[in-house]
N, C-alpha and C positions, 0 to 999 in steps of 0.2 A: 403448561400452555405454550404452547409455540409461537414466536411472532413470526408474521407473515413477511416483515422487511424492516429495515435500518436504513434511516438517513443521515448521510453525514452530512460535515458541517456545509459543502457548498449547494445545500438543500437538494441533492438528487439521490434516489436509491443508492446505497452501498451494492454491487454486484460482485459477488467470488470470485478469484481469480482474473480479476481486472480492476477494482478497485483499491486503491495505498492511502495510507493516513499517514503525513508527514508530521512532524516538527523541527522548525514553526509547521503550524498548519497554513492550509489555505487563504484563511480568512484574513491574516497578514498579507499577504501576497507575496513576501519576501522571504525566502528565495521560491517558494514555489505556490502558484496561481490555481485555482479551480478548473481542471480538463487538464493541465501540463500531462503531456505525453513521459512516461517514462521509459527508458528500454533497460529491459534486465536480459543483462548480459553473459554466458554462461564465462568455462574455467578455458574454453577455447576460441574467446573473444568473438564470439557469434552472438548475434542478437535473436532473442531466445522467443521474447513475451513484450508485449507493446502495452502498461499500465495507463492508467490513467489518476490524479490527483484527486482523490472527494471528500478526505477527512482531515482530522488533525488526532496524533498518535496522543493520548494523555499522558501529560507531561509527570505526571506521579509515578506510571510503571515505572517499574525497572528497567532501564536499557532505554529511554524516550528521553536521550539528551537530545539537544539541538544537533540536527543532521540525520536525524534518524527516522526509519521510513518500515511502514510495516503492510504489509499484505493482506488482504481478506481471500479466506480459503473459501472455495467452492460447497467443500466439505462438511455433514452436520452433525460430524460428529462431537463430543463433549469433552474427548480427551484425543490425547494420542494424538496429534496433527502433528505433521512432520514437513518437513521443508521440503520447497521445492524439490523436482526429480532431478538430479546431476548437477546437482550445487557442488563447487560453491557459485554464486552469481553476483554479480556487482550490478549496481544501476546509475544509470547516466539522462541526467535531466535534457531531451536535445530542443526546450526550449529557448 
């Protein structure tokens, strides 16, 4: 069965390719709020992609220490999801 959508934690649709799940999450506020604008940044300091903050990353993954920030793909697929195109990218909180 398919679900039709996901909400994160700051109670709005998770969207692909625009919506990040930090930790901390949102729902702290510290360091990052529900809406903070993100800009992912390409390897030639150009401002790439304008995210937005709506989840919080679980903190049990692998790799979901405090600072870390993860993406929702547009993509449906089940495997195989590959990183942005022309990575690598850094992101910069410009709240």
């Amino acid at each position: 069965m398919k679900v039709s959508s996901i909400t994160g934690q700051c109670g709005t649709t998770l969207v692909g390719g625009d919506s990040v799940a930090t930790n901390p999450g949102p729902y702290y506020s510290n360091p990052y709020a529900c809406g903070d604008n993100l800009e992912l940044v390409n390897g030639s300091n150009q401002n790439s992609y304008l995210k937005h903050v709506e989840d919080q990353c679980a903190n049990t993954a692998q790799g979901c220490a405090d600072g870390h920030m993860d993406d929702y793909s547009a993509t449906q697929q089940c495997s195989g999801v590959t990183d942005l195109p022309g990575s690598p990218y850094w992101t910069v909180d410009d709240q």
